[in-house]
N, C-alpha and C positions, 0 to 999 in steps of 0.2 A: 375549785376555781370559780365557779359558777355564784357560791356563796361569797367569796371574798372577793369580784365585782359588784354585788347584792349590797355588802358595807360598805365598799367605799363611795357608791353611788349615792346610798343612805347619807353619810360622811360630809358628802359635798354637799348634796343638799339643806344640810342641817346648817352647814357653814356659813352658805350663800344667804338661809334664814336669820343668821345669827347677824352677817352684815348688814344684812336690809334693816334687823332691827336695833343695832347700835348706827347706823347713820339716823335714822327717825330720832334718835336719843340725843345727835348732837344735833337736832332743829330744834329740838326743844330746850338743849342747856348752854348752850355756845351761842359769842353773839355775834353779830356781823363780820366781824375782824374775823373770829374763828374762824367761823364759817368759810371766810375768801382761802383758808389757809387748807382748811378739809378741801373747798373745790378744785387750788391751784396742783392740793397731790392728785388727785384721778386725773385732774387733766397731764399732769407729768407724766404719769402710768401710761397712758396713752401712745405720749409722743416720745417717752423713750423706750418701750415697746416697738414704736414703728421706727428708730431710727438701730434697735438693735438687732431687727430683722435683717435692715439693709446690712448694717457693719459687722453686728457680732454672730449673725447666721448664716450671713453668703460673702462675708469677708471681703464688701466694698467698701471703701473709706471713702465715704458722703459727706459733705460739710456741707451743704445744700438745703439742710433742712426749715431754716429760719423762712428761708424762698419759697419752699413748700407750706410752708405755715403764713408766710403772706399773701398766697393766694386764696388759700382757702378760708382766711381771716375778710379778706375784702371781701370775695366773691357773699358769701353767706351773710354779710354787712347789709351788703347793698340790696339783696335778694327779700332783707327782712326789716329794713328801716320804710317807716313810714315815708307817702309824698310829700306830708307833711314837713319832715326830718328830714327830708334829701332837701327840700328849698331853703330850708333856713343853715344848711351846712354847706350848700353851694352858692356861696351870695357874690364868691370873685367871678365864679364862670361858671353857667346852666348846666345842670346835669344832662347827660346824653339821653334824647327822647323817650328812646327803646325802655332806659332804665327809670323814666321821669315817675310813671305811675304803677312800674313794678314792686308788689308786695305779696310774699311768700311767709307762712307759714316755717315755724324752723327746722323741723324734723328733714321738711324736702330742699332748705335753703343750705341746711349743716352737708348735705348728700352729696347737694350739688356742688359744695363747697370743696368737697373730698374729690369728686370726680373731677372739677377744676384741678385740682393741684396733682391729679394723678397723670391728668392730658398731660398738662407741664413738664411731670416726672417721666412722661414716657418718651415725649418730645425732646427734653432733655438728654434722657439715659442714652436712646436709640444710637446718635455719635459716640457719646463722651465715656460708655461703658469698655467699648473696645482700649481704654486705658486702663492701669492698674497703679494701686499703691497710691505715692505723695501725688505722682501726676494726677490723677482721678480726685484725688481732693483739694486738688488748686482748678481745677475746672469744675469741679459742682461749687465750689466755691465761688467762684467767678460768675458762676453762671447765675446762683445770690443773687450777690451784687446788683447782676444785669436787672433782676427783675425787681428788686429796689427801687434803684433810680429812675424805669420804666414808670412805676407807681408814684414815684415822685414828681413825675415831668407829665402826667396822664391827666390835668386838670378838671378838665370834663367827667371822668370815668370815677378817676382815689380823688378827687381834691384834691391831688397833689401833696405839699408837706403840710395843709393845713391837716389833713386826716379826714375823719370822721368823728365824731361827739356825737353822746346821747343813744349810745345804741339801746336799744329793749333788753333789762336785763333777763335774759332766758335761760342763759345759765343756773344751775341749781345742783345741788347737793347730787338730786336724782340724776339728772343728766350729765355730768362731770365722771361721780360716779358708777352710771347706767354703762355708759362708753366705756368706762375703763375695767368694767368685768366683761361684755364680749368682747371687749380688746383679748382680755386675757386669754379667754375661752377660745379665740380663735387660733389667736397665735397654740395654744395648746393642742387645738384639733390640726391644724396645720400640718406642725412636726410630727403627729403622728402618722401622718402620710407622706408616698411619696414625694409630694412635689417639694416638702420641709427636709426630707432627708438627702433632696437632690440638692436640694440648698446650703446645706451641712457639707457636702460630700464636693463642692463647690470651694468652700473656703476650705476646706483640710488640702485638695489638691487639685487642680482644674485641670493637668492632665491626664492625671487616673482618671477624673469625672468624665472629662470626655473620650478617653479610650471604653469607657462602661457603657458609653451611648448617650449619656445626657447633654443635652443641647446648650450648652455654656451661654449662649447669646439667649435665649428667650427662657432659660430661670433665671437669667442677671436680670432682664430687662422687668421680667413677672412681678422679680420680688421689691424694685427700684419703685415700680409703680403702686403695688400695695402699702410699701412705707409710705410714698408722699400722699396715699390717698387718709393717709390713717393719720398722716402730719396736717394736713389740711382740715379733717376735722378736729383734732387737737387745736388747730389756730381759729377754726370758728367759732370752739367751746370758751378759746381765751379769749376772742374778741367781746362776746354777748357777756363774760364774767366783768371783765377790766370797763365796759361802759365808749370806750375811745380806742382809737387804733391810729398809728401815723406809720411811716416809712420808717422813723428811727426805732420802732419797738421790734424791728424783724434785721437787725443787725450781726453780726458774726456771735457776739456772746450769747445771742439764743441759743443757736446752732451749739458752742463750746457747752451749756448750764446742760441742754439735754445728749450732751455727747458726756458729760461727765459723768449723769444718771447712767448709763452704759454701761461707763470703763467702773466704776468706784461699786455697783452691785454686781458684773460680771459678764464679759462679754460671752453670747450665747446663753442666758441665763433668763429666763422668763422673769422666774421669783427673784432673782437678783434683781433688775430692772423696777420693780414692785415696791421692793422693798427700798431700795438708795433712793428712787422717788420722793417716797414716805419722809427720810432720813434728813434728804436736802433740803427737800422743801421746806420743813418743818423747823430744820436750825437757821436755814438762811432768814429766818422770820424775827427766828425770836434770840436770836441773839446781835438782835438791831442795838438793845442797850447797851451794847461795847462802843457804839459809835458816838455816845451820848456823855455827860458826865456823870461818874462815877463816886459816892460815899463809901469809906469803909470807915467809918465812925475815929481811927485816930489820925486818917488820912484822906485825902480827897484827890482824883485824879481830873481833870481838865478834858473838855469833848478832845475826842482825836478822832478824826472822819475817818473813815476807812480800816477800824481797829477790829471790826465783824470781818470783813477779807479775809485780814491778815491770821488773824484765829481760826477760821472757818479753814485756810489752805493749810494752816499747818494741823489742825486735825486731819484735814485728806491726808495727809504725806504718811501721818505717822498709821493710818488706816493704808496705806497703799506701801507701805514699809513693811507691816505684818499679815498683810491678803496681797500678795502682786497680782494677783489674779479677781481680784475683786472679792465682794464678800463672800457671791457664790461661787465663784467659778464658772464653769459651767454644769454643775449641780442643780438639781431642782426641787424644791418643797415640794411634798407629795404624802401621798399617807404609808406607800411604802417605805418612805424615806422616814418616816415619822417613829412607826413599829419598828423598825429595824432601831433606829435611836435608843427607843424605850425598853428593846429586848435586850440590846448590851449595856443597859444599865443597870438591869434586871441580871443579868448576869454576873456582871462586876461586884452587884452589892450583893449574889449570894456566893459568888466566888470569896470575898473577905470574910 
């Protein structure tokens, strides 16, 4: 036993080495475009991670997320843009004093950023949890919205719908990526404990969980709060990556792109979440060319806007046709799952 946590500890570490040095490898051979498209998946990893802890580990339906992701996006804006940058971006109406000559560092502006949207999430949950199912997600829905249009009408504070411009790109490779392996890690040490399997045992059945002892209202509320803390820094990462932020980038089809990342890798599924990240991200990008016009040397087809959707939905379908359950289910990549793969192939091919 002893030796074979010995390997997989080995195992991981090698792993962890092996990623550290192929992301170094695409700073040196990928070029800007790439790059946004390696940073936009860690940041997805991220935030579909924390929206599948809420949904697919404690079996809230949150739609709320975009909300969490706009606060935590202004908050770590405003905490890290220069005086300079706040005066030339507030030229309808003065930035509020407090914040006039505030500059933060990112590491503590991304924190506070998290901790912003988790106040939110807890301030939120504390009502709106004691719902369940569609009602629970027409009210964190709602509840979006609310802080939307807050951000919109907040002149002094967001700009309002002008936004923000010009943020310090500090987003990077490392930092995208950095977040999105102790995402991993945590979410993984999590569920090995209590408080993750109380969260499990949660969505399987909330009254068995509560005839067990488990306190229904405060691992709802726990784990409502570590998702939006973990969506708010995914919205800080995407703020400092994109350069500009406004009221309309934090709209329901965020909340749906990273509820998709969820349901399409596996709800309750770490490495599912991980990997449909990777997946989406990566075809929503580059299969832009359908939108464009098309040569096929004895044919020519004419731009048709919206032709990457259209392609992009019916490969989910026909993926969500043959995985109803996502790709992983709720299975997890692992090295035990890896051996065991490699033993019954090993078998099969000396079984023939």
């Amino acid at each position: 036993m002893e030796r074979e946590q010995k390997k997989r500890k080995i195992l991981t570490i090698a792993a962890l080495i092996f990623s550290a040095c192929l992301l170094y490898l695409f700073t040196i051979i990928f070029d800007s475009y790439q790059l946004r498209i390696v940073n936009l998946c860690g940041i997805y990893i991220t935030l579909g991670l924390s929206l599948n802890l809420i949904y697919g580990f404690t079996g809230l339906f949150s739609l709320g997320h975009a909300g969490f992701m706009a606060v935590g996006a202004y908050t770590t804006a405003l905490l890290t843009m220069p005086p300079e940058l706040k005066e030339m971006n507030f030229f309808l109406e003065p930035i509020v004093p407090w914040l006039a000559n505030t500059e933060w560092s990112f590491l503590p502006a991304l924190m506070m950023g998290g901790a912003s949207a988790a106040l939110v999430g807890f301030l939120i949950g504390a009502p709106v949890l004691k719902l369940r199912d569609d009602y629970l997600a027409i009210a964190t829905l709602g509840f979006a919205e609310i802080i939307r249009i807050i951000f919109t009408n907040t002149q002094s504070i967001t700009n309002g719908p002008l936004g923000l411009k010009g943020l310090p790109p500090y987003t990077s490779i490392w930092w995208s990526w950095g977040v999105a392996f102790v995402s991993i890690l945590f979410m993984v040490y999590l569920f090995k404990g209590s408080y993750g399997r109380a969260f499990i045992a949660i969505r399987e059945d909330e009254v068995a969980a509560e005839t067990m002892g488990i306190n229904l209202f405060r691992h709802k509320i726990l784990s409502f709060t570590i998702g939006s803390f973990m969506a708010g820094v995914g919205g800080g990462l995407l703020a400092h990556l994109m350069g500009t932020i406004d009221p309309l980038m934090f709209r329901f089809m965020l909340t749906f792109n990273i509820l998709l990342v969820v349901v399409l890798g596996g709800m309750g599924s770490i490495s599912g979440s991980v990997i449909s990240a990777i997946v989406i991200t990566v075809l929503m990008e580059y299969l832009r060319f359908l939108d464009g016009p098309m040569n096929f040397g004895l044919f020519s087809i004419n731009a048709i806007p919206g032709l990457r959707m259209v392609i992009f939905s019916i490969m989910l379908m026909i993926v969500i046709l043959f995985f109803q359950r996502g790709l992983m289910g709720n299975r997890e990549l692992s090295w035990d799952f890896l051996f065991r793969k490699k033993k019954a192939l090993k078998d099969t091919v000396e079984g023939e």
